[in-house]
C-alpha positions, 0 to 999 in steps of 0.5 A, spaced: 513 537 512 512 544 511 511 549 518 504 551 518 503 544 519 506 543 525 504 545 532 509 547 537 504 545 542 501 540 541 507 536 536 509 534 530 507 530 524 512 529 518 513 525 512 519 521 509 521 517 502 526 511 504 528 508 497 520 506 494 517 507 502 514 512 503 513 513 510 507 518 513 508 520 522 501 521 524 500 526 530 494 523 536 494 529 540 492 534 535 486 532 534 478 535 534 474 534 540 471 527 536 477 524 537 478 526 530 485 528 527 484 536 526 482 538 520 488 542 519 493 535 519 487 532 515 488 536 509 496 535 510 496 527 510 490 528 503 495 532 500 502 528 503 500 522 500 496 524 494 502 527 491 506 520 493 509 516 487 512 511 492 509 503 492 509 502 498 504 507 503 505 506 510 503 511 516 505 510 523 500 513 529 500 513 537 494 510 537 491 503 537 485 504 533 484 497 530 488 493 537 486 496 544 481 501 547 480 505 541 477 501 537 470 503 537 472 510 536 470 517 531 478 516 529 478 508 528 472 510 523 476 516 520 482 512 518 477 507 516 476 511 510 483 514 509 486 507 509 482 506 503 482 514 499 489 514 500 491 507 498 495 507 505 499 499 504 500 498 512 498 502 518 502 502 523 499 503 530 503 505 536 499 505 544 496 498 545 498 493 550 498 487 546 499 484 540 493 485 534 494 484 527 488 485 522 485 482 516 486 487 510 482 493 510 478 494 504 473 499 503 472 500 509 471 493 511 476 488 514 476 482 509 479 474 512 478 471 505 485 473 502 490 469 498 496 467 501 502 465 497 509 461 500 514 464 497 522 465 498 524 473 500 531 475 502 533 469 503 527 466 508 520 462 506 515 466 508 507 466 508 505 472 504 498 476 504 496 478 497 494 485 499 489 488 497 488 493 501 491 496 508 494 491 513 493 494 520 498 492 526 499 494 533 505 490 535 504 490 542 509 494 546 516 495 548 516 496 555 512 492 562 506 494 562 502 489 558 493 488 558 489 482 556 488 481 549 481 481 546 479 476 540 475 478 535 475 474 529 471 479 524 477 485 524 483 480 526 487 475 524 492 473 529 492 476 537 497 474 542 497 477 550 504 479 551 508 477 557 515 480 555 517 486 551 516 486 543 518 489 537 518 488 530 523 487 524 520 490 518 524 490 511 521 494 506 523 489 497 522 492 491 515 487 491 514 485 498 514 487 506 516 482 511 515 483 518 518 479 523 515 480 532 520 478 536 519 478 544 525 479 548 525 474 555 529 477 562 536 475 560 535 478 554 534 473 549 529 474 544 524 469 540 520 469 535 512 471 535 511 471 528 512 472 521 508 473 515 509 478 509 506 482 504 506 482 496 504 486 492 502 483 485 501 488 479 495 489 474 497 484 467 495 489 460 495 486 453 501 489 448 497 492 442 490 492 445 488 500 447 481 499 447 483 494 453 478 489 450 481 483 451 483 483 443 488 486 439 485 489 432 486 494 427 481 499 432 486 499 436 492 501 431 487 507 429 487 509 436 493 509 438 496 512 431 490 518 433 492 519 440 499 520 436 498 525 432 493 528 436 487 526 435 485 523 441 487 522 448 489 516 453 487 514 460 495 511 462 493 504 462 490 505 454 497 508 454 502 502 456 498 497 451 499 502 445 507 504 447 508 496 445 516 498 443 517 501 450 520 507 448 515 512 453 512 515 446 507 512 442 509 514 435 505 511 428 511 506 429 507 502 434 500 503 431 504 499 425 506 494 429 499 493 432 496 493 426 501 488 424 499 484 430 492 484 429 493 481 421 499 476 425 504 479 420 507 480 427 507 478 434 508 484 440 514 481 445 513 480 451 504 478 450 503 482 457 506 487 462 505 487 468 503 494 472 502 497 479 497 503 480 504 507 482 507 506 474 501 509 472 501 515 476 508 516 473 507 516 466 508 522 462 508 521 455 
C-alpha cells in the first residue's frame, strides 16, 4: 500500500493478490471518534478494492463487528454498506470470543434463504452456499480466554461457544472457497467444528443476442457489425454476446455469423457463455 496511508503510530493497513484472492487487511484502530474507519483508510479501501480484478474479494479486520460486542455499532453499519459497494465476498473478523458465522449479506441485510449446493471440492464433499453477497465469519479465538456466544437467528447461521482454542483452514479454488474450523484439545489433538464452502456461479448470455433480449435476430447482427465499424458503443456484456468467434474482437465476421444464425443457416457453438461480474471488468476490446 502506498506511505500516505500508513500510520506509524496507529498501525498499518495493507492489501496483497494471492493467484485469483485479492486479499485487503484492515486497521481498527485508526479510526474517527464514531467508531468509524478514518476517512483517510475509508478512501484507501474504496480505491484498493475498486481498482481489484481479482474473483475473490476478501477483507480481514480486528474487530467482530458481526460476532461479539461490536454488533450494534457505527463501524458494523459502515462495513454493512461496504460490503455490498465494494462486492466484498468474505469478511474475516478477528476480536470475538466465540464462534459466529453470518448469513450472507446483501444490500445491507442478512439474508438465511440461500441456495446450497452438495458438491465435491478438492477431493472432499462439502455443502457450499451459493453466494450472493458477503459472508461474515468471526471464527472464535486462538488463545484461552473464551465468552458465551449469543443466538440471534436474524444475522447468523451457526454459533458455537468455545471451549478449546479454534482455528480455521481456508482454501481459496478457481470457483470455490472452502473453510474448515478446527478446535484443538489440551493434548494437542484437534477436531473438527465445522465445514462449509462458497460457490461462486457465473451470470449465462446467449451468443448472438447483443440487444440481450432473449433471442438472436438480425437486429442484433446490425448492432454488432455497428459497434465494429464504429458506429455504436457496447455495454461489456453486450460485448461478449457479439464476440461469438471468441476472438476478443468483434469484427463483420461475427455479425455474418449472428445473421446467419438468427435465419438457421448456422448455429453459434457453444449456445451460452457462462461470466462473472471480474470477466467483465476485464474486457478491453
Amino acid at each position: 500500500s502506498p506511505d500516505q496511508y500508513n500510520n506509524d503510530n496507529l498501525g498499518s493497513y495493507y492489501s496483497f493478490d494471492r493467484l485469483n484472492a485479492h486479499f485487503a487487511v484492515l486497521n481498527t484502530n485508526d479510526i474517527e471518534k464514531d467508531g468509524t474507519l478514518s476517512l483517510v483508510q475509508l478512501q484507501w479501501i474504496r480505491e484498493d478494492m475498486e481498482a481489484s480484478h481479482a474473483k475473490w474479494k476478501i477483507v480481514i479486520m480486528d474487530t467482530a463487528v458481526f460476532g461479539g460486542e461490536a454488533e450494534n455499532t457505527a463501524l458494523a453499519d459502515q462495513m454493512r454498506a461496504l460490503a455490498d459497494s465494494l462486492s466484498i465476498d468474505v469478511l474475516l473478523q478477528g476480536g470475538g470470543k466465540a464462534y459466529y458465522r453470518s448469513h450472507l449479506l446483501h444490500d445491507g441485510q442478512f439474508d438465511p434463504s440461500v441456495d446450497t449446493l452438495i458438491k465435491t471440492i478438492g477431493g472432499k464433499v462439502y455443502r457450499s452456499l451459493v453466494l450472493n453477497g458477503t459472508q461474515a465469519l468471526a471464527a472464535g479465538t486462538a488463545g484461552t480466554v473464551f465468552a458465551q456466544a449469543k443466538e440471534n437467528k436474524d444475522l447468523y447461521k451457526a454459533v458455537f461457544s468455545q471451549v478449546a482454542p479454534e482455528y480455521t483452514a481456508i482454501t481459496v479454488y478457481e470457483n470455490d472457497i472452502v473453510f474448515d474450523v478446527y478446535a484443538v484439545g489440551e493434548n494437542g489433538a484437534r477436531g473438527l467444528v465445522e465445514s462449509f464452502a462458497l460457490t461462486k456461479q457465473g451470470e449465462k448470455v446467449l451468443f448472438g443476442d447483443v440487444d440481450l433480449d432473449g433471442a438472436v435476430t438480425a437486429s442484433d447482427a446490425r448492432l454488432a457489425l455497428r459497434y465494429a465499424v464504429g458506429l455504436e458503443s457496447l455495454q461489456p456484456v453486450q460485448k461478449l454476446a457479439a464476440d461469438v468467434d471468441r476472438d476478443r474482437v468483434i469484427s463483420a465476421a461475427d455479425a455474418r455469423a449472428i445473421l446467419r444464425a438468427a435465419v438457421y443457416l448456422e448455429k453459434i457453438s457453444p449456445e451460452y457463455l457462462e461470466y462473472y461480474k471480474t470477466d467483465l471488468e476485464e474486457i478491453k476490446f
